[in-house]
C-alpha positions in Angstrom: 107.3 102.7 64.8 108.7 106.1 65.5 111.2 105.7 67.4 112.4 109.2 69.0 113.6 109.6 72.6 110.5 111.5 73.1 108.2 108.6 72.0 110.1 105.3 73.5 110.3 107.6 76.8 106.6 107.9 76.6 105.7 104.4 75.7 108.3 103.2 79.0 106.2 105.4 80.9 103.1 104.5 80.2 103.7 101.1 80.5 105.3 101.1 83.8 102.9 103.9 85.4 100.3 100.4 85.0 103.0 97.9 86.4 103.4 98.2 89.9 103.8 94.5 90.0 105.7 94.3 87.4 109.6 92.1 86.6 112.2 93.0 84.5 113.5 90.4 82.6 117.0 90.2 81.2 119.0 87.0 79.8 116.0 85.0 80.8 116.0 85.4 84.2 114.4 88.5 86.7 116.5 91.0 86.7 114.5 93.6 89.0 110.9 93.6 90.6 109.8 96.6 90.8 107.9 96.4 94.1 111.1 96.0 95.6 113.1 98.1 92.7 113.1 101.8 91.3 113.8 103.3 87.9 114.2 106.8 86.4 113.3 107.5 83.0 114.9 110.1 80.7 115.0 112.0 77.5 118.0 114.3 77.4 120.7 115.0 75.1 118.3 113.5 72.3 118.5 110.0 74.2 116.1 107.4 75.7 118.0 106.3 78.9 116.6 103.5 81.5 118.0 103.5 85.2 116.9 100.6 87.6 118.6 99.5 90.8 118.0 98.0 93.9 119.4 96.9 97.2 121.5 94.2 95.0 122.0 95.6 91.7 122.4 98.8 89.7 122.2 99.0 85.7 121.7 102.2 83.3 120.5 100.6 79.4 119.8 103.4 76.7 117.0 102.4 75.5 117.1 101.9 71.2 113.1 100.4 70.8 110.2 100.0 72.4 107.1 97.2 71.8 104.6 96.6 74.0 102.7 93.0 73.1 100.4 91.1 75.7 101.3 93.1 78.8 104.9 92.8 78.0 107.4 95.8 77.3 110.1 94.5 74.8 113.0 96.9 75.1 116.3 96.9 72.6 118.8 98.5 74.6 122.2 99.2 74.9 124.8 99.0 77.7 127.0 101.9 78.0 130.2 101.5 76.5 129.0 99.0 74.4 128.2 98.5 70.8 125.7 95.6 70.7 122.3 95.8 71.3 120.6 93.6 73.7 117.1 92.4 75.0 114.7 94.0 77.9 111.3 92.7 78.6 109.1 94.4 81.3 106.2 91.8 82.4 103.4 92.8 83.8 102.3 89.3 84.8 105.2 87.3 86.8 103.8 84.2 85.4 105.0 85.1 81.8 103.9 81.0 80.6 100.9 81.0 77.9 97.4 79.8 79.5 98.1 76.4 77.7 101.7 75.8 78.7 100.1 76.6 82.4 97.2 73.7 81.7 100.0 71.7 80.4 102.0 72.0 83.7 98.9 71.4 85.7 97.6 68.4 84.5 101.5 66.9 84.4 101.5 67.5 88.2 98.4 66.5 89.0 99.3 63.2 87.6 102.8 62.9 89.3 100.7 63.8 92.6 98.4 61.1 91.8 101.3 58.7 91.0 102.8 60.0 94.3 100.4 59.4 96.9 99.1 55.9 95.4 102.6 54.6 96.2 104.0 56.9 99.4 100.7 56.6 101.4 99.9 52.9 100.9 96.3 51.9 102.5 95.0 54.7 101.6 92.7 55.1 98.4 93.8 58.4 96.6 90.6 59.9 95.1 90.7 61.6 91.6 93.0 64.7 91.9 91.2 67.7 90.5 91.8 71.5 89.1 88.9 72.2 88.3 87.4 75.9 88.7 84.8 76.6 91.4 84.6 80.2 92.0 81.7 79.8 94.5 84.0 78.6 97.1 87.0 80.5 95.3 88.6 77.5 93.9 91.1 77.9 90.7 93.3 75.9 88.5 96.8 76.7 90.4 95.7 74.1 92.7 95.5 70.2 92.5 92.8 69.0 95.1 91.8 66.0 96.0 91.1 63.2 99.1 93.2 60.3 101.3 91.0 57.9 102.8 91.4 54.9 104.8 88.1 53.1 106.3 85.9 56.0 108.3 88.7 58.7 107.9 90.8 61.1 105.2 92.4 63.5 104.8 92.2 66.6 102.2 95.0 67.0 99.7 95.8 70.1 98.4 99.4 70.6 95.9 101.1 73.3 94.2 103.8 72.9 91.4 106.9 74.1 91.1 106.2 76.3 88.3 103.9 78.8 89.9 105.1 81.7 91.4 106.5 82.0 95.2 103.6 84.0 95.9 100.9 80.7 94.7 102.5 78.6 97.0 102.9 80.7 100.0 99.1 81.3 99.3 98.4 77.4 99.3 97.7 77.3 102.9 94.5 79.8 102.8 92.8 77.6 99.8 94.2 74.2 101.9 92.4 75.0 104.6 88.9 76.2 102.8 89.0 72.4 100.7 89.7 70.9 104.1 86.7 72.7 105.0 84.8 72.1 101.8 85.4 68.4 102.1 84.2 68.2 105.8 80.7 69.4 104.5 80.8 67.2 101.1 81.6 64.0 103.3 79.6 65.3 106.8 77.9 61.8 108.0 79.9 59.8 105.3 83.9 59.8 107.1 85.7 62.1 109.2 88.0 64.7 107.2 90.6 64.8 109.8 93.0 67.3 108.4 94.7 69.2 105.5 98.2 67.1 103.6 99.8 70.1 102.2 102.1 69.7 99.4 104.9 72.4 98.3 107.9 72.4 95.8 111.0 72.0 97.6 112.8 74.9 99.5 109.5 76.7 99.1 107.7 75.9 102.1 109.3 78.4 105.4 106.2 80.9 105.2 103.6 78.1 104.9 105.0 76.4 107.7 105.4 79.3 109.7 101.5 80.0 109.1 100.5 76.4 109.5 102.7 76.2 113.0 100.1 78.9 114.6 96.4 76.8 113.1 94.3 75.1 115.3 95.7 71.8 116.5 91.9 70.7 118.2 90.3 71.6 114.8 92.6 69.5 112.3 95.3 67.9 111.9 97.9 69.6 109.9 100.4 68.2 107.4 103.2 69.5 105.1 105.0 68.1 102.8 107.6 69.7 100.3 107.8 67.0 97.4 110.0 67.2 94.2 108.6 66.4 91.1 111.8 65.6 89.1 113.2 63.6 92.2 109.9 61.8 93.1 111.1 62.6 96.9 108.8 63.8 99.7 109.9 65.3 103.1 107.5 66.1 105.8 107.6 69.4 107.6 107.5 69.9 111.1 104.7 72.3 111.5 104.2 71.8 115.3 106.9 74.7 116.8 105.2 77.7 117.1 108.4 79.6 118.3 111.0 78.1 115.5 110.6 81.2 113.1 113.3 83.2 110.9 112.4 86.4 111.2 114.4 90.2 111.8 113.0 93.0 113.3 114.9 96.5 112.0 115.9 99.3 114.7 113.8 101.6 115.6 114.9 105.3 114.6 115.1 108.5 116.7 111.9 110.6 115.1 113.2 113.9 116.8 116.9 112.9 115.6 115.4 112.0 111.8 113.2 115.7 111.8 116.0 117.6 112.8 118.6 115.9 110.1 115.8 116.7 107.3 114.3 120.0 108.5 115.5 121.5 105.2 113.8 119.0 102.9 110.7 119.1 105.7 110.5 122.8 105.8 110.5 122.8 101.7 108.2 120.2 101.2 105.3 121.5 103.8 105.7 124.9 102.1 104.6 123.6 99.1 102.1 121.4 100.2 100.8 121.9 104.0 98.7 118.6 104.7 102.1 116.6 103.8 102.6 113.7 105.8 105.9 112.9 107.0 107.1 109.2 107.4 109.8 107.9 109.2 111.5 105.3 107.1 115.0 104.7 108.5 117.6 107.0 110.4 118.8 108.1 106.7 115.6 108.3 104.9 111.8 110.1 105.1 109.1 109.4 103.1 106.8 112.6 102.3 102.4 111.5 101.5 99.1 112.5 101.1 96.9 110.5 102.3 99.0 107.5 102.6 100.5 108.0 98.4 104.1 108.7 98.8 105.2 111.0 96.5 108.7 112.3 97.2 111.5 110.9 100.0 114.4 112.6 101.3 117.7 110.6 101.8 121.2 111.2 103.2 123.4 111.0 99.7 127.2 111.4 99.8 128.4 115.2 98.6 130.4 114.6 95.1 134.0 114.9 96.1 133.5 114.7 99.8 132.8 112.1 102.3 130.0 114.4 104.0 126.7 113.4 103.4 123.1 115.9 103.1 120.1 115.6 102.4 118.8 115.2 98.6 115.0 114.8 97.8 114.0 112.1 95.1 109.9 111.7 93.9 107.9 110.5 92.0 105.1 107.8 92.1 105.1 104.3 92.8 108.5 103.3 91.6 109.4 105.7 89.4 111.7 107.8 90.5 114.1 111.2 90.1 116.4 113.1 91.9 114.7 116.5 92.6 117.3 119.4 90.7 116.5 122.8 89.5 115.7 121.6 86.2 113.3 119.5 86.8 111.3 121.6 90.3 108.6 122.3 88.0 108.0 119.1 87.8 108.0 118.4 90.9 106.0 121.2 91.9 103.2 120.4 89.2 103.1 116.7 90.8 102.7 118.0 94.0 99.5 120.2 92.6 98.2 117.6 91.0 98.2 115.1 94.1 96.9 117.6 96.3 93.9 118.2 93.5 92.6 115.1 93.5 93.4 113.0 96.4 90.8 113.9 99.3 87.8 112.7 100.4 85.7 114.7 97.5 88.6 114.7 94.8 87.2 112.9 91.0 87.2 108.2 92.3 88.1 107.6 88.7 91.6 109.9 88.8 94.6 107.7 89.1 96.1 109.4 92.0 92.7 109.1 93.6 92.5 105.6 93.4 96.4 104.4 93.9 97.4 102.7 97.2 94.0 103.0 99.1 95.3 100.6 102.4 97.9 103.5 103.0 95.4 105.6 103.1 93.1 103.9 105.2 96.4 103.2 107.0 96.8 107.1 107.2 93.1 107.5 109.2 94.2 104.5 111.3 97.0 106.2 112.7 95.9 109.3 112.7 92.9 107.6 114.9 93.6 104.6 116.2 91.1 104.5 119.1 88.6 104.3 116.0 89.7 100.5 116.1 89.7 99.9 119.5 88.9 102.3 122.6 92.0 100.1 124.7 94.6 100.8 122.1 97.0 103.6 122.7 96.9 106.4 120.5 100.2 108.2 122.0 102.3 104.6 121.2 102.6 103.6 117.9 104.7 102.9 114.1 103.2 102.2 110.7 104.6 100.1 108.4 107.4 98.0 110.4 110.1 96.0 108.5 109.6 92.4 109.4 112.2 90.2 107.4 111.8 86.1 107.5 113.6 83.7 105.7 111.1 84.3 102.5 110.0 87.6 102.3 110.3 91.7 103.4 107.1 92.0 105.6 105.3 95.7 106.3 103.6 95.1 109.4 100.6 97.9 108.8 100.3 99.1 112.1 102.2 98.0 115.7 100.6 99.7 118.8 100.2 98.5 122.2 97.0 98.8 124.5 96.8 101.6 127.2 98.1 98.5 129.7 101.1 98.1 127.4 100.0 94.6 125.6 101.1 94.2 122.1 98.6 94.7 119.4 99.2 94.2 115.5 96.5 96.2 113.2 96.6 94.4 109.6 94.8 96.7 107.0 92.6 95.5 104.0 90.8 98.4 102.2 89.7 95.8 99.3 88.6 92.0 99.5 91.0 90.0 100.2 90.6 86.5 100.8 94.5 86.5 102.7 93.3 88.9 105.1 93.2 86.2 108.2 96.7 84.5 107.3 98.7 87.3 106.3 97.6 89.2 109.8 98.3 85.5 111.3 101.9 85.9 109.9 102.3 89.5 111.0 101.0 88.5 114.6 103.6 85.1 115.1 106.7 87.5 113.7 105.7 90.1 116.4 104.8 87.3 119.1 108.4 86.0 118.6 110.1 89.0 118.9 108.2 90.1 122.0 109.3 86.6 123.5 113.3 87.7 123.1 112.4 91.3 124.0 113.2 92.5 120.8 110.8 95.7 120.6 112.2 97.7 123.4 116.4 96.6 122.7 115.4 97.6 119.0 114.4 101.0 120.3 110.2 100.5 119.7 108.0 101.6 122.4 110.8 103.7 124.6 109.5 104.5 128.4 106.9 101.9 128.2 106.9 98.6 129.8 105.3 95.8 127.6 103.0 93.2 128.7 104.2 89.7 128.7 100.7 88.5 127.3 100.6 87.7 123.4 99.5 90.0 121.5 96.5 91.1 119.9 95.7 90.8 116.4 93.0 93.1 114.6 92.2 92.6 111.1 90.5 95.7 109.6 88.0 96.3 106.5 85.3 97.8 104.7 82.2 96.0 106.1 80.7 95.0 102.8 84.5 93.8 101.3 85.4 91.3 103.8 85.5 88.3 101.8 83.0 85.3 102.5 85.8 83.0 103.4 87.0 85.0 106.0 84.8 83.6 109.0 85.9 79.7 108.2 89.2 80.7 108.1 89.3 82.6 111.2 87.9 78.8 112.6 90.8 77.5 112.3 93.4 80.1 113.6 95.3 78.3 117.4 93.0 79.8 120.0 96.0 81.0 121.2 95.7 84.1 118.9 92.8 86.8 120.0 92.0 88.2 116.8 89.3 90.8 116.3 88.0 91.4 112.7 86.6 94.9 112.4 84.7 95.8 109.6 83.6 99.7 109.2 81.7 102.3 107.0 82.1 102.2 103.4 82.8 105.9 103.7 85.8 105.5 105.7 88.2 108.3 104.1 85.3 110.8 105.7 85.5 108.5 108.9 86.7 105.4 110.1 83.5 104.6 112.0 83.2 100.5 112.8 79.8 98.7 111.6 80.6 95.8 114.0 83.5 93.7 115.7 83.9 89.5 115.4 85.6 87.8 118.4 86.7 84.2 118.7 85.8 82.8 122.0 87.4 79.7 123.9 84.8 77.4 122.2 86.4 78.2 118.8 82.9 80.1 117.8 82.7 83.5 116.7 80.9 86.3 118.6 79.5 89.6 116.8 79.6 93.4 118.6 77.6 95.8 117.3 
């Protein structure tokens, strides 16, 4: 292939414009994720040049050759100062394993589990294990299913191997509990399904269990297990403390203090585009959107030769990005234009920039309405997108408000089907339940003049009517009563309105209500 700094730059940027999700792979092992990464791309002085860093890591490869071959960018590239060329691949898919090395792995663990539970859970008759797909009740192959039994009672199994990716497993627990549910109706007047015996890889199970802690302890019983494979060892998991949870809750920044550090950068960017909304990300960084896309953020970089810091303005989309110069303020200029072209409520549904990130802009309505939600929640009193840490992942709470009485309420955004709607909102809630307990929100800075209510708080899960998935109302069922969840679902049409089509409640009895 031709292979100019003009084209490879190209063929990297096409590639990666696709690959939000994308890994960067380098020795064999992940080198970047660029949800959680950036990179610059560049053609000058006649050279193809690569930058990607992150909170950990910082490498610059020129890049020699491009190939892209079944969603994966192979890269030649050379480190600076060095001679020999080495390997990049960029994968689109994180599970980079070929679909029969994947059935391979499957069936190899479906017959360890079956090996397992024959001789660990003696008295009991272990059912076939299956894999099988079902999509009707949104069953796949990443899964190994199957029954314990002993006389009129069992339990449903449900296993994950080790060789899916963190985010399969963490996801176990929503396609646990719809088999637990399935079973219950298979065997209804045969034996009792009593509960769900979950089954993780070791040292993969802390956001599971934190989920599984906060379930319904009248509806099912609730087991988990991590078991190694290699080992043949299984350990049980307490799942019963609901207040045992490693999570971090970031400070709070001064908005006035942040606005008046970046007027500059503000004042620049609202000339160009006036509908700009400005994001508070950190007391040394803004974000800059339309319509919930982020575009450009403005940072606190140290002067070259100085230890004084200002203000410098990097953009770009998704995680691309540069740092804004004179050479390149056409650029930016041009991808300001374009954003503000397409993305409203009229602008062309096949564009890219119309159809990128649509839960930040259904986030951006949200907050710019809240009451839309709920009449009791405060519109005066609130922050999008709040860092969350726990022991497994960085979590964006969506929205964290409070009523007008000053009770806690967490708004968890869906503008597509998603059948982790009710769990991941579950997570959000018991990560903002146990930082309320320690009075973490107001020593962090959050809600400042307010006095919070002691109660829990509230959780509201929010979607397009017609895209909240089937499975959502059984596994609402079994979230602890403890938890007042509403599910809201609204009008297609909601980037012309957030208008609500009807409101689900649970109620003591563990049913659900419907408000129109």
């Amino acid at each position: 292939m031709d292979v100019n700094p003009e084209t490879l730059v190209r063929t990297v940027e096409d590639f990666l414009v696709g690959s939000r999700n994308a890994v960067v792979m380098e020795d064999g092992a992940v080198a970047f994720d660029l949800t959680q990464s950036k990179y610059s791309i560049s053609g000058e002085r006649n050279k193809c040049v690569l930058h990607l860093w992150s909170s950990e890591r910082n490498v610059v490869r020129r890049v020699l050759e491009a190939e892209v071959k079944n969603e994966v960018l192979r890269l030649e590239v050379q480190r600076l100062g060095q001679a020999s060329p080495s390997k990049l691949e960029i994968c689109r898919e994180r599970d980079r394993r070929t679909p029969t090395a994947k059935r391979a792995s499957r069936l190899t663990y479906s017959r360890t589990l079956q090996r397992m539970l024959e001789k660990k859970f003696r008295g009991y008759t272990v059912a076939k294990l299956t894999t099988a797909m079902d999509l009707e009740r949104s069953f796949g192959p990443i899964y190994t299913r199957g029954l314990l039994r002993q006389g009129q009672s069992g339990f449903a199994v449900l296993g994950v191997n080790r060789e899916e990716t963190q985010a399969s497993i963490d996801a176990a627990l929503t396609f646990g509990i719809l088999w637990l549910d399935s079973c219950r109706q298979e065997k209804a007047g045969k034996f009792v399904v009593e509960g769900l015996s979950l089954f993780v890889p070791s040292g993969t199970s802390a956001l599971v269990r934190e989920r599984m802690a906060n379930l319904n302890r009248e509806a099912a019983k609730w087991h988990l297990y991590e078991f190694d494979e290699r080992e043949d060892r299984l350990k049980e998991i307490d799942v019963s403390d609901r207040g045992n949870i490693a999570t971090r809750l970031v400070h709070s920044a001064d908005e006035r203090a942040v606005r008046e550090r970046f007027a500059d950068p503000i004042a620049y960017v609202c000339s160009l585009m006036g509908e700009v909304e400005i994001a508070i990300i950190s007391a040394a960084e803004i974000g800059f959107r339309c319509h919930g896309l982020e575009f450009a953020r403005a940072r606190l970089a140290q002067e070259h030769g100085s230890f004084r810091s200002t203000p410098q303005i990097v953009f770009g989309v998704g995680a691309e990005e540069r740092v804004l110069s004179e050479e390149n303020t056409a650029l930016f200029v041009t991808l300001l234009r374009s954003i503000g072209e397409v993305r409203h409520t009229e602008g062309p549904r096949d564009h890219p920039l119309w159809r990128l990130h649509p839960e930040r802009w259904l986030e951006s309505l949200v907050v710019e309405n809240i009451g839309a939600v709920d009449e009791r929640l405060d519109s005066g009193c609130l922050y999008s997108q709040v860092p969350a840490f726990s022991a497994s992942d960085r979590a964006m709470i969506d929205v964290l408000t409070v009523t007008r009485e000053g009770r806690l309420a967490v708004v968890e955004l869906k503008a597509d089907e998603d059948i982790h709607l009710p769990l991941q909102g579950l997570d959000y809630w018991s990560r903002v339940a146990w930082h309320q307990a320690r009075g973490e929100f107001q020593r962090f800075g959050y809600f400042p003049g307010r006095e919070l209510s002691s109660e829990e708080p509230l959780l509201f899960l929010v979607s397009p009517a017609l895209r909240v998935h089937p499975a959502t109302d059984t596994l609402l069922h079994y979230i602890s009563p403890a938890v007042q969840w509403t599910l809201v679902g609204i009008d297609e049409r909601w980037r012309k309105e957030v208008k609500v089509v009807f409101r689900k409640r649970a109620r003591r009895d563990f049913r659900l209500t419907i408000d129109d």
